[in-house]
C-alpha positions as CSV (number, residue, x, y, z in Angstrom):
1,X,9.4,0.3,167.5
2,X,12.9,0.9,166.4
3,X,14.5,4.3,166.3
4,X,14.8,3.8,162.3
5,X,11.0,3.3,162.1
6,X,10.5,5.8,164.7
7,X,12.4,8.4,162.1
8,X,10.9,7.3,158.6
9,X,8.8,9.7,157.5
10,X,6.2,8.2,154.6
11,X,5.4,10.4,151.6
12,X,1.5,8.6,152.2
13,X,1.5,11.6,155.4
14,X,2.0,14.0,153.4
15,X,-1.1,16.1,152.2
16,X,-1.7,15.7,148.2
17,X,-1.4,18.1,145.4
18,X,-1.8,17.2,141.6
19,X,-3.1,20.6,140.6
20,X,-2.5,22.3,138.3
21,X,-2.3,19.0,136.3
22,X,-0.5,19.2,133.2
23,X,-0.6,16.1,131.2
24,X,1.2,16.5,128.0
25,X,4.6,15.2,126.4
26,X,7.7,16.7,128.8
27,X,10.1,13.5,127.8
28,X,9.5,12.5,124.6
29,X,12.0,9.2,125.0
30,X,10.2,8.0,127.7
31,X,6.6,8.7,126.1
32,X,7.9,6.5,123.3
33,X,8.4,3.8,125.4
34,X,5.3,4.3,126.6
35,X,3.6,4.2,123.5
36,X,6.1,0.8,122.5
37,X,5.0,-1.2,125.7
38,X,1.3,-0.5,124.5
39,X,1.8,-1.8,121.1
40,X,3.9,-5.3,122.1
41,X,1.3,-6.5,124.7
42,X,1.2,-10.2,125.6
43,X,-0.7,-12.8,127.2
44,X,1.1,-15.4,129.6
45,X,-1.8,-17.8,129.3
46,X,-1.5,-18.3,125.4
47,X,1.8,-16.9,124.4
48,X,3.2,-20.5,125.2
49,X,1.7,-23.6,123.8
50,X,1.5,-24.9,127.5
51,X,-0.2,-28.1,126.3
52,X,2.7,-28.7,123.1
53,X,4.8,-29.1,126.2
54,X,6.2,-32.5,127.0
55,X,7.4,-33.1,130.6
56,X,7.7,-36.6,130.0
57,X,10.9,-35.7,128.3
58,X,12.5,-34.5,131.1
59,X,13.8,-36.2,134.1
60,X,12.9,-35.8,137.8
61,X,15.7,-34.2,138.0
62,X,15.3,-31.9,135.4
63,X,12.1,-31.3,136.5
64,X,12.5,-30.8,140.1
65,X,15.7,-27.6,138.9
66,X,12.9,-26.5,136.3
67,X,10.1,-25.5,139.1
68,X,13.1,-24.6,141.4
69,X,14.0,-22.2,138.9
70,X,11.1,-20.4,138.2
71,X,9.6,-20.3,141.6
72,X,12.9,-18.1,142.0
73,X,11.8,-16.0,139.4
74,X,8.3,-15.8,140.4
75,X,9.5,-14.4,143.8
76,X,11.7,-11.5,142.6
77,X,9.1,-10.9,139.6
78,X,6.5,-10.6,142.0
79,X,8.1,-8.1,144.5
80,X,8.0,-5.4,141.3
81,X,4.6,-5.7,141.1
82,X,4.4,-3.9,144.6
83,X,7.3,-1.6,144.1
84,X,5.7,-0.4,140.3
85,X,2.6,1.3,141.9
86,X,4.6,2.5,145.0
87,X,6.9,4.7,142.5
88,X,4.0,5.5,140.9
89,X,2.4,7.3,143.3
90,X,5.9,9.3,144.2
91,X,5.9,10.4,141.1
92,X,2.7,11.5,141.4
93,X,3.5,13.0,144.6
94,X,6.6,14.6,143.6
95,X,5.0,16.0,140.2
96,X,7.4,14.6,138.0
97,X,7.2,14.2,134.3
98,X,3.9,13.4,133.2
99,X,5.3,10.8,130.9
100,X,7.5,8.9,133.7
101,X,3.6,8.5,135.3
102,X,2.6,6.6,132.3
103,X,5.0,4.8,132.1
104,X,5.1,3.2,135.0
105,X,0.9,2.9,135.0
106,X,2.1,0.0,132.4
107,X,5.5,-1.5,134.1
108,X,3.2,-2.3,136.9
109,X,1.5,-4.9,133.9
110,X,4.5,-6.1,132.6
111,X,5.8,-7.1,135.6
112,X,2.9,-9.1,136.8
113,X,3.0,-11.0,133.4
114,X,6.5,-12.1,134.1
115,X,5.6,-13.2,137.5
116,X,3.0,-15.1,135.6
117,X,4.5,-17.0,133.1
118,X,7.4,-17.7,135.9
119,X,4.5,-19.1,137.8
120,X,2.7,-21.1,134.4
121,X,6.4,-22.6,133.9
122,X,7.3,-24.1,137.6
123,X,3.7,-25.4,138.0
124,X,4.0,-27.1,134.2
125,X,7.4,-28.8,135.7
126,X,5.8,-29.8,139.0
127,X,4.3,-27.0,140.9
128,X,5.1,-23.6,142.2
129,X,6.7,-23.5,145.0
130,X,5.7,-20.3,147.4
131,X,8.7,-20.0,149.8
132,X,12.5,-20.1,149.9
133,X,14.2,-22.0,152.2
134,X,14.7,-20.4,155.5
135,X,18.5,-20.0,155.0
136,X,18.0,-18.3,151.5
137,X,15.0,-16.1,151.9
138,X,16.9,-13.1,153.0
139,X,19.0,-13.4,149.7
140,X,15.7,-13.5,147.6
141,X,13.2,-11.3,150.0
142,X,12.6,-8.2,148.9
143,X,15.2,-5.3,148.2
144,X,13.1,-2.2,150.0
145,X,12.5,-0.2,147.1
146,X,9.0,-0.2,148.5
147,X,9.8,1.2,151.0
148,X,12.0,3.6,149.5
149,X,9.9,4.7,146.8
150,X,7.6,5.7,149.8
151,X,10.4,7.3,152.1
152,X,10.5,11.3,151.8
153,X,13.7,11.4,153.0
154,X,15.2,9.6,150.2
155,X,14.8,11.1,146.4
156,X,12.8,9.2,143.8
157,X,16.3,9.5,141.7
158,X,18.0,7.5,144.3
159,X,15.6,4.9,143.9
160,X,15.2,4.8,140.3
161,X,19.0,4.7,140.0
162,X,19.9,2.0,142.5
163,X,16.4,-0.3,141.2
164,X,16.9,0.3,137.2
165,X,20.2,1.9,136.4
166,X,22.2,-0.9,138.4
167,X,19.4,-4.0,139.5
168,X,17.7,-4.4,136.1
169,X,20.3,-3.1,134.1
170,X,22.3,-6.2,135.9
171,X,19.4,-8.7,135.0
172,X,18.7,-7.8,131.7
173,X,22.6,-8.7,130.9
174,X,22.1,-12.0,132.9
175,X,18.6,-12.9,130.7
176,X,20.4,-12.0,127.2
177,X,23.3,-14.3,128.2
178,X,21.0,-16.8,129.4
179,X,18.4,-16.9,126.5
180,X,21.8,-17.4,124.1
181,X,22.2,-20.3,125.4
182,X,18.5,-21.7,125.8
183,X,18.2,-24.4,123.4
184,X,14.5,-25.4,125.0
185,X,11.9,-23.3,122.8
186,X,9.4,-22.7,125.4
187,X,11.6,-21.7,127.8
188,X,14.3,-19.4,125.5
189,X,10.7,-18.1,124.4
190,X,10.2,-17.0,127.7
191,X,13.3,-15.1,128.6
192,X,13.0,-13.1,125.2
193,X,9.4,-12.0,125.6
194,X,10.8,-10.8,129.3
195,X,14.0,-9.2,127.8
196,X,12.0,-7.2,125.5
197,X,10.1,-5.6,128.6
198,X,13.4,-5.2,130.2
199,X,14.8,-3.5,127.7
200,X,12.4,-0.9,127.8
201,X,12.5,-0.9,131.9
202,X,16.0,-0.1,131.3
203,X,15.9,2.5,128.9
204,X,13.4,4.2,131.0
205,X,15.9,4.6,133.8
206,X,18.5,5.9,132.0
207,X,16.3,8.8,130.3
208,X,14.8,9.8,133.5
209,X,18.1,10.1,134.9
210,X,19.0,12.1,132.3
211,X,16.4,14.4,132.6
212,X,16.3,15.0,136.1
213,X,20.7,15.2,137.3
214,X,21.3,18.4,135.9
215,X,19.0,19.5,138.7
216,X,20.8,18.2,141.4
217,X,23.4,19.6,143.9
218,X,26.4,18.2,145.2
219,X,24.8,16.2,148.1
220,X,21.7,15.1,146.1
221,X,24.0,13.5,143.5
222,X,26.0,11.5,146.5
223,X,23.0,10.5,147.6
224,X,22.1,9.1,144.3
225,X,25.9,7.5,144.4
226,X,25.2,5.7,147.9
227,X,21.6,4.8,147.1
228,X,23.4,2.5,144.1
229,X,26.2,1.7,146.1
230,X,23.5,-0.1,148.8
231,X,22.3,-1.9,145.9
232,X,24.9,-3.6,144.3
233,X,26.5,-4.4,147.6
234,X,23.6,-5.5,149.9
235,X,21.3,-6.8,147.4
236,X,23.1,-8.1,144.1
237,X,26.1,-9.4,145.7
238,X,24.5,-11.3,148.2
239,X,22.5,-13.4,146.1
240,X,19.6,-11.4,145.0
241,X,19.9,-12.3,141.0
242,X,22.5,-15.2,140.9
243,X,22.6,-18.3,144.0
244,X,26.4,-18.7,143.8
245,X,27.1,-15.0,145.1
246,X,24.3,-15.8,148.0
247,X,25.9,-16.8,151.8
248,X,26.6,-20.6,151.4
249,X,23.9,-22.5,153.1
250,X,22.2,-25.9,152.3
251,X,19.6,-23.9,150.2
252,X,21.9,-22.2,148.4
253,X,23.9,-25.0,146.9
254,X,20.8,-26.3,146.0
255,X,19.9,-23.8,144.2
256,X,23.3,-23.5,142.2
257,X,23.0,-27.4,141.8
258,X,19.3,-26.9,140.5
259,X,21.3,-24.4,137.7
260,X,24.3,-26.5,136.5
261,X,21.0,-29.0,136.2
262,X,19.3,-27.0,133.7
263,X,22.1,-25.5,132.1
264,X,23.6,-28.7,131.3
265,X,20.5,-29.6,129.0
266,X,19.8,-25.9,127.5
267,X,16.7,-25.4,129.6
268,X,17.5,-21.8,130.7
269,X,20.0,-21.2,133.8
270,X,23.5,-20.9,133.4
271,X,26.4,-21.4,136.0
272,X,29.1,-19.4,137.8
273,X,31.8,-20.5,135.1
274,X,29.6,-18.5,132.6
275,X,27.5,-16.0,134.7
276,X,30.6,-14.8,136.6
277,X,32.5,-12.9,133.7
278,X,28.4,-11.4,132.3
279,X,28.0,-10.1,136.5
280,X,31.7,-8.6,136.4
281,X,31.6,-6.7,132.7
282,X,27.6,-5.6,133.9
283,X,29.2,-4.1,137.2
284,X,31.8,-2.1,135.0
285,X,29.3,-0.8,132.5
286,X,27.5,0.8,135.2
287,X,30.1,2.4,136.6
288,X,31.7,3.2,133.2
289,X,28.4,5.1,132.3
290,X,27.4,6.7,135.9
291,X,30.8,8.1,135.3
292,X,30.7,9.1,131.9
293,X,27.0,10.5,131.5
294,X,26.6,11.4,135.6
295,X,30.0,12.0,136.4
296,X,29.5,10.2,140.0
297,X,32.2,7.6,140.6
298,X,31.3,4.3,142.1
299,X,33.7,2.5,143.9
300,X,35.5,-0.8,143.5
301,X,33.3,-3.7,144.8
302,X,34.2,-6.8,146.3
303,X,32.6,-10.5,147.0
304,X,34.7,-13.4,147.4
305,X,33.4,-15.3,144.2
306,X,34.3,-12.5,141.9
307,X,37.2,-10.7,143.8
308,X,37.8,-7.2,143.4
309,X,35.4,-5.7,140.4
């Protein structure tokens, strides 16, 4: 047991208090949202017609970069479905806004139906496949929020900052540039029914954010800055979203090859020519607006792909 482990100190150990239990409308942004996701439900299993799909009209190749592709999603799609509940029960813990618990009470279910149809789509194009490489798995393994979510030393605002403000707020640029440029209906149906959910993951970040920095002191706000920092450095540019900003390895270039594939025939991946300029402006939006609605300044990144950002 490492000294690390030996010092994390799990909210789970911590006795439990949820009275008195007040369950009206604090945050009525988020409660909207809420109230949104309930309303624009959907079903992985018959939102596509799975059967109108032809994969006869594709080429090995094609179809060999199609389950490639959405085994990748799968994989980062399924690791919210274990950080959703673990954020749910800080906030539970921490007694936040009643309406940030509800919230995320349906996250946890929008997640799990995008690992779903990420699943439907790389078994209709030859099967899902359950495992990265061993050279790419630490790019695409999971980026600790569950952990964090659970950790009392580190602030459910760090966590919510450095997982929605920056990751998905990073994602959901990458989807809408991809989706513009699906020309495959099944598939560009795909990444807008996801994009809708995300947009409303996103929003939820930045109003919880809102609601809860005026609260917070000098170091609390650092915390927050470093806790985003971490993210963008360790986990987005090393590959976590996009192959080409993974180490290079065998899997790797595979997996960028699997892209210029499927972005070559419109069937929903894009490649570092295109992604590269979406990653850099998504980087400076999140900095312009930490700066301008937090006042916390993030510093200038670096990865060799993009230079200086």
């Amino acid at each position: 047991m490492t000294a690390e482990t030996n010092s994390y100190r799990s909210i789970l150990d911590q006795p439990e208090s949820r009275f008195p239990l007040d369950v009206g409308e604090f945050n009525s942004k988020i409660r909207k949202l809420f109230h949104a996701s309930l309303t624009t439900q959907w079903n992985p299993s018959t939102v596509i017609d799975w059967d109108g799909i032809d994969t006869s009209a594709y080429s090995p190749e094609q179809r060999t970069a199609l389950r490639t592709r959405w085994s990748r999603r799968a994989w980062g799609e399924y690791g919210a479905i274990s950080e959703s509940p673990a954020l749910q029960i800080r906030f539970c813990h921490d007694r936040v806004d009643p309406d940030a618990q509800l919230y995320f009470s349906i996250r946890s279910q929008e997640e799990s139906r995008h690992a779903e149809i990420s699943y439907r789509l790389a078994e209709k194009f030859g099967g899902y496949i359950d495992a990265p490489a061993d050279d790419y798995e630490n790019s695409v393994s999971t980026h600790g929020v569950r952990r964090l979510a659970l950790d009392a030393d580190t602030s459910v605002e760090c966590t919510v900052a450095a997982l929605v403000c920056s990751a998905e707020q990073v994602i959901f640029n990458l989807f809408k540039h991809i989706a513009e440029i699906t020309t495959q209906p099944a598939i560009r149906k795909t990444y807008q029914l996801i994009l809708r959910d995300e947009a409303r993951h996103c929003a939820f970040g930045w109003y919880f954010m809102a609601s809860r920095l005026p609260g917070l002191g000098a170091d609390a706000r650092k915390r927050v800055r470093d806790a985003v920092v971490t993210m963008i450095e360790k986990v987005e540019l090393n590959g976590y979203q996009i192959a080409w900003l993974a180490p290079e390895s065998e899997a790797s270039s595979a997996q960028i090859e699997s892209d210029r594939i499927l972005w070559q025939a419109g069937l929903g991946a894009s490649i570092e020519e295109l992604e590269k300029p979406v990653f850099v402006s998504s980087l400076r939006e999140i900095r312009d607006r930490m700066k301008r609605e937090w006042d916390i300044d993030l510093p200038t990144f670096y990865h060799p792909r993009t230079g200086k950002i």
